[in-house]
C-alpha positions in Angstrom: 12.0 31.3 -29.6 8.9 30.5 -28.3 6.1 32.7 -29.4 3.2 33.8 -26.6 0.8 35.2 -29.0 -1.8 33.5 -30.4 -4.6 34.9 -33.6 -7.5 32.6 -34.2 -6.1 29.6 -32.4 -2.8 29.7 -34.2 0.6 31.2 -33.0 1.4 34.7 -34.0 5.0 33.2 -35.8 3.1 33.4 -38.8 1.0 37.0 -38.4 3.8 38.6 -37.7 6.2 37.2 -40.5 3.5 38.5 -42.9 2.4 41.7 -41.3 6.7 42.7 -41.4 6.3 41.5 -44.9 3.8 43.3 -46.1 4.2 46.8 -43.7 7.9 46.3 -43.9 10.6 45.1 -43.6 11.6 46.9 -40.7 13.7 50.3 -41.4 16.9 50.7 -39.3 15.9 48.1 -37.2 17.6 47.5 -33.7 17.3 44.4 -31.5 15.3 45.2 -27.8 17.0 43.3 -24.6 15.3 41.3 -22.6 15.6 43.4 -19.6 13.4 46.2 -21.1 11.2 43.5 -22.4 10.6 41.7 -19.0 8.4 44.3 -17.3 5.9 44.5 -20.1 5.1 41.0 -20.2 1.4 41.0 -19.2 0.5 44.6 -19.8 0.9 44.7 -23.4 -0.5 42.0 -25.9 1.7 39.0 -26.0 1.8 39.5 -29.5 3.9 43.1 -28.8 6.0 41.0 -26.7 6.7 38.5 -29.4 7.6 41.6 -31.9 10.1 43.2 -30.0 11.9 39.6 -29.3 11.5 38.4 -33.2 12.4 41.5 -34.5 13.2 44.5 -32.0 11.8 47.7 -33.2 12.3 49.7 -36.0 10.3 51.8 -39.0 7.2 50.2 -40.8 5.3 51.5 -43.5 8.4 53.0 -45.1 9.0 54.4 -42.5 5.3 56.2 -41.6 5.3 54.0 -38.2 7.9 53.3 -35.9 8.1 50.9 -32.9 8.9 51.9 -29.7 11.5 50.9 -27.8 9.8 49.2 -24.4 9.9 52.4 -21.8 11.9 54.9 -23.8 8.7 57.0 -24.5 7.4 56.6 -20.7 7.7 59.5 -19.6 5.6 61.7 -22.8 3.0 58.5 -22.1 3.0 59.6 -18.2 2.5 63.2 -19.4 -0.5 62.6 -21.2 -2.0 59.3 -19.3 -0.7 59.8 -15.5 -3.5 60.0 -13.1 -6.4 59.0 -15.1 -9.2 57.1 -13.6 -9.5 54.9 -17.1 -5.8 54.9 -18.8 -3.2 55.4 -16.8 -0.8 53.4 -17.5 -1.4 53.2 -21.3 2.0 52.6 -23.0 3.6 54.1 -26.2 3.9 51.3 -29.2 4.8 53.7 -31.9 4.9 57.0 -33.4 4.0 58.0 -36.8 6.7 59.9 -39.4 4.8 63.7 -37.9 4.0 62.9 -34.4 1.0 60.9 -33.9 1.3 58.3 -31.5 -0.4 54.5 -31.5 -0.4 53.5 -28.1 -2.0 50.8 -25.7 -4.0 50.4 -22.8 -4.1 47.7 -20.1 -7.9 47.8 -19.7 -9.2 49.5 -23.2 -6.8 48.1 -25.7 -5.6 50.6 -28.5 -4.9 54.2 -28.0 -4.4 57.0 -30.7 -3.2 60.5 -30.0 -2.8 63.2 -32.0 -0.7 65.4 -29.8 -0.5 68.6 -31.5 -4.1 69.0 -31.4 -4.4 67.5 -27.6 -7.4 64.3 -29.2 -7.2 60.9 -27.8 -9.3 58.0 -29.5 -9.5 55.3 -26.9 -12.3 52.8 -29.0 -12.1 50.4 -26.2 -13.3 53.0 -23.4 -15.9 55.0 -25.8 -17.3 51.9 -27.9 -18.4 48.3 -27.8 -16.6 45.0 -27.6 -12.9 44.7 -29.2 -11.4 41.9 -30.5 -8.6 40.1 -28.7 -5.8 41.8 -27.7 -3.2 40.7 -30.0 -5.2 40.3 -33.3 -6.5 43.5 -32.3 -3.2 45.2 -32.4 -1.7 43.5 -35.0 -4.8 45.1 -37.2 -3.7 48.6 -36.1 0.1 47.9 -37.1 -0.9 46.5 -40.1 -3.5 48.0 -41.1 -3.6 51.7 -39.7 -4.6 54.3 -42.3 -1.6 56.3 -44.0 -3.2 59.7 -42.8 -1.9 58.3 -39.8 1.2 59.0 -40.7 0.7 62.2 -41.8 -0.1 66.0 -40.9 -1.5 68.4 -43.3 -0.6 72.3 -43.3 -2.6 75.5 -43.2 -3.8 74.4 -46.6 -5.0 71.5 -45.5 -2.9 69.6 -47.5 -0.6 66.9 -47.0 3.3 67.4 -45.7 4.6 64.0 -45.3 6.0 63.4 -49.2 7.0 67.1 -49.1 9.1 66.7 -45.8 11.0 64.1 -47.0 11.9 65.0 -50.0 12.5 68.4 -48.4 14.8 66.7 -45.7 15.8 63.4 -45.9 14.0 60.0 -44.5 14.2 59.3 -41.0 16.1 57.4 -38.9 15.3 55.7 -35.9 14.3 57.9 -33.2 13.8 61.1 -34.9 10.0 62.5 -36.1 9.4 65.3 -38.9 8.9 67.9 -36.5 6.4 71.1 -37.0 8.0 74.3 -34.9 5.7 76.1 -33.3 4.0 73.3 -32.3 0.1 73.9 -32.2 -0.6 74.6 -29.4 1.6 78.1 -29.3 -0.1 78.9 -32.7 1.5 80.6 -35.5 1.9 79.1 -39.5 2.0 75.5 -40.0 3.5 74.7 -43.1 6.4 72.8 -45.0 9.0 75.6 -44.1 8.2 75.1 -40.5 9.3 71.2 -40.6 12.3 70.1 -39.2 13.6 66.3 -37.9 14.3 66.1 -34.5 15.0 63.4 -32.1 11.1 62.1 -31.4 11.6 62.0 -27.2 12.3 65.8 -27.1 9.6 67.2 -29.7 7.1 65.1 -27.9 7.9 66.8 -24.2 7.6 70.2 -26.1 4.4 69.6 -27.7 2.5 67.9 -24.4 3.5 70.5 -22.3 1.5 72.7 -24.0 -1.6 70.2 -24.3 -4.8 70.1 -22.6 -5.8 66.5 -23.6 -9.4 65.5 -24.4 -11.4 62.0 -25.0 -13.2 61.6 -28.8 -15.0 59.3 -30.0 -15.6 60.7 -33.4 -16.8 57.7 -34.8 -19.7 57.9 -32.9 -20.2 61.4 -33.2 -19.2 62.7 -29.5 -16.2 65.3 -29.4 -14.4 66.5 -26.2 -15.8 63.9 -23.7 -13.7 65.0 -21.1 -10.4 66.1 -20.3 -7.5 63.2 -20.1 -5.0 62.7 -17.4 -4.5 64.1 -13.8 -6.8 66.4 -14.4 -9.2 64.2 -16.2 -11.9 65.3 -13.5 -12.4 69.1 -14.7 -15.6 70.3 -16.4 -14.9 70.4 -20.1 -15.1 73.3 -22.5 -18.3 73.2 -24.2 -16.6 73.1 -27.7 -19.4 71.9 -29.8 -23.6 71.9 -29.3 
């Protein structure tokens, strides 16, 4: 196949045969037609694009990370993104093993959202420059930290290793799910993880979600509410 993407003048063949070396190889992986495909081409990097043909989706980081399949996750991303004056139409790429989700934007580049606790970091919108698109997103596949991945418990400890060793790995399509999910309150801990299938834990957990903007590494928390309702005064969380 031809490959779109290019990383410091060279193709992306190569990036991507090491960054699936190194963060994978991929876990129960499934090949993506070209029919979802198609529609992204030119709203995502090319270097997305060339992933998903290459090597469809599946999980990376033993399974901490898992690629999206193009659109399945459209409708959580609408929940989350719809109406905004500066990300709508951000995309899902992948979740992480507990829920987090690594997304991207046409305008601002990389997305993350923590769902359960309603925080997107959109580095793009709240900083300076970024790097091209597609090195730029092959850094977050590759190199995203493992806390990522992770969710810690009223403890503030760690639950990832303990879920599956608890439960089993995953599979594609499922997440370690935490019931209630945060927003209703009540304990979160290791007895109160389950897997489910990642599509329906996600609807529960943004439906009870007021989403904000952070940039935390910059110091600024709860910049404004994200979404249809983006326009709303914010809650004035912190001095």
């Amino acid at each position: 196949m031809e490959f779109l993407s290019r990383i410091d003048g060279r193709s992306g063949e190569a990036a991507l045969a090491e960054m699936t070396a190194t963060a994978g190889p991929l876990l129960d992986p499934a090949a993506v037609p070209e029919d979802r495909i198609a529609p992204r081409v030119g709203t995502v990097p090319d270097l997305l694009v060339d992933l998903w043909r290459a090597y469809g989706v599946g999980g990376l980081h033993d399974g901490g990370l898992w690629l999206a399949r193009p659109g399945a996750l459209d409708p959580i991303a609408a929940a989350i993104f719809g109406g905004d004056p500066d990300l709508d139409g951000t995309v899902i790429v992948a979740w992480a093993a507990m829920g987090n989700l690594l997304c991207w934007s046409p305008r601002h580049g990389p997305v993350l959202v923590v769902p359960a606790f309603g925080a997107v970091q959109a580095p793009g919108l709240t900083g300076g420059p970024r790097p091209p698109a597609d090195a730029d997103l092959l850094h977050h596949l590759a190199e995203i930290h493992p806390f990522f991945f992770d969710r810690t418990d009223d403890a503030d400890e760690p639950m990832l290793e303990r879920a599956r060793a608890r439960l089993r790995p995953l599979r594609y399509g499922e997440v370690y799910a935490v019931r209630p999910v945060q927003a209703l309150g009540g304990p979160q801990g290791i007895e109160q993880v389950g897997i489910e299938p990642v599509d329906e834990y996600l609807i529960d957990v943004v439906a009870g979600v007021r989403f904000q903007l952070q940039d935390y590494e910059n110091g600024r928390y709860n910049i404004r509410f994200v979404g249809a309702r983006a326009g709303e005064p914010r809650p004035r969380v912190r001095p």
